[in-house]
C-alpha positions as a Markdown table, in Angstrom:
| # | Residue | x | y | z |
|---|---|---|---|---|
| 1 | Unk | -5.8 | -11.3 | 0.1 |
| 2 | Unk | -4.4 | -8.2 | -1.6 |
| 3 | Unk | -3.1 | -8.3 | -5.1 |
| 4 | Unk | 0.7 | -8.1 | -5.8 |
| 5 | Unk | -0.5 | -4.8 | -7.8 |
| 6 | Unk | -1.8 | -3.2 | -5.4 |
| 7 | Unk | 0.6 | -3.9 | -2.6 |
| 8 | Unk | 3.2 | -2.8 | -4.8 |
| 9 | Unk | 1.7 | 0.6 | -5.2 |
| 10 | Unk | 1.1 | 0.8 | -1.8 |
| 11 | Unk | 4.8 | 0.1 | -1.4 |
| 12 | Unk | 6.1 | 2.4 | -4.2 |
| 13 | Unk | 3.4 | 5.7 | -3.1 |
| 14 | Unk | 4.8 | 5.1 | 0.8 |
| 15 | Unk | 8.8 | 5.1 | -0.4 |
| 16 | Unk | 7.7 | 8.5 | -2.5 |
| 17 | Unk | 6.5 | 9.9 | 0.6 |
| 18 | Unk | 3.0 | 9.8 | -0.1 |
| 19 | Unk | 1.1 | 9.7 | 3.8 |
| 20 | Unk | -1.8 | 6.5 | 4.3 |
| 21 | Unk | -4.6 | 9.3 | 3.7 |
| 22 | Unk | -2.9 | 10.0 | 0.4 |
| 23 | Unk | -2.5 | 6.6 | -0.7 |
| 24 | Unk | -6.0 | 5.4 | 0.2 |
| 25 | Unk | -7.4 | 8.4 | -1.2 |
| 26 | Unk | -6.1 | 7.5 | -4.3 |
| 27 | Unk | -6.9 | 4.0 | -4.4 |
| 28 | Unk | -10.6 | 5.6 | -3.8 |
| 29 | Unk | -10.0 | 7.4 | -6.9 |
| 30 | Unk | -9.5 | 4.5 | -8.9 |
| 31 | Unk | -11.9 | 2.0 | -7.7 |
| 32 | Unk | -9.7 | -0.4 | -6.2 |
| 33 | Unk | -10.9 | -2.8 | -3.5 |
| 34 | Unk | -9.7 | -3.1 | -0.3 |
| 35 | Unk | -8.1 | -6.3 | 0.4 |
| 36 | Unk | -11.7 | -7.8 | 2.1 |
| 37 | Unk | -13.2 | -6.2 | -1.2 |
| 38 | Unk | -14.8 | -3.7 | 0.5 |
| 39 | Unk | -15.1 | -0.6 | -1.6 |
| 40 | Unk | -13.8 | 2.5 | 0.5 |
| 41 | Unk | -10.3 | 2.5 | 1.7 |
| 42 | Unk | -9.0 | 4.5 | 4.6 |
| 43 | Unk | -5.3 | 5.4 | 6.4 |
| 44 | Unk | -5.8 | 2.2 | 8.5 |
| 45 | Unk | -6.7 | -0.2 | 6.1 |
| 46 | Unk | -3.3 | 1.0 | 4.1 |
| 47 | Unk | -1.3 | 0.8 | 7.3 |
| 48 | Unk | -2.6 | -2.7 | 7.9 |
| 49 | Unk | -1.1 | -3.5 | 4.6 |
| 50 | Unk | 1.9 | -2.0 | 4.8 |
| 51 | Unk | 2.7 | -3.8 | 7.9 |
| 52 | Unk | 2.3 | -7.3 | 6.1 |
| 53 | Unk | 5.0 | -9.7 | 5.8 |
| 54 | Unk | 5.3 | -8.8 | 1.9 |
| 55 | Unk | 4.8 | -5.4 | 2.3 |
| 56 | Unk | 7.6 | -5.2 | 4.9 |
| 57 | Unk | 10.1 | -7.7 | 2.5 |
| 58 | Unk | 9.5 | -5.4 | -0.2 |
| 59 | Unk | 9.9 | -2.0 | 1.6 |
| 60 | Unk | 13.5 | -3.7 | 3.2 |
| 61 | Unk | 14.5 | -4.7 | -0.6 |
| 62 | Unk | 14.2 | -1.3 | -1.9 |
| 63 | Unk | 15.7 | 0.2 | 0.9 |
| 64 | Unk | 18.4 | -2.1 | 0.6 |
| 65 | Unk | 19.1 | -1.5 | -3.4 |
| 66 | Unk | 18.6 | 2.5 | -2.7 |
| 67 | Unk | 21.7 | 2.4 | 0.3 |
């Protein structure tokens, strides 16, 4: 299970423009844990989360309030 936190960042860096290696490099930087609590995040891992049900809901609401 991921963290509201860091599925929001996720979220946030994508809608910015940021690309998966970006925002897995930088969860790397900071020491976040991958949603299995693995240590070492890469592009797919942040793919796989932005294709989640709540990642998807919140990517829809923002595009919604931005239109």
């Amino acid at each position: 299970m991921c963290p509201d936190t860091v599925l929001r960042r996720a979220v946030l860096l994508r809608l910015r423009g940021a690309t998966l290696a970006e925002i897995a490099k930088g969860f790397n930087r900071s020491g976040t844990p991958t949603p299995g609590g693995g240590a070492i995040w890469y592009p797919s891992h942040v793919s796989r989360l932005l294709r989640t049900q709540d990642a998807v809901r919140l990517l829809r609401a923002d595009e919604g309030a931005a239109a």
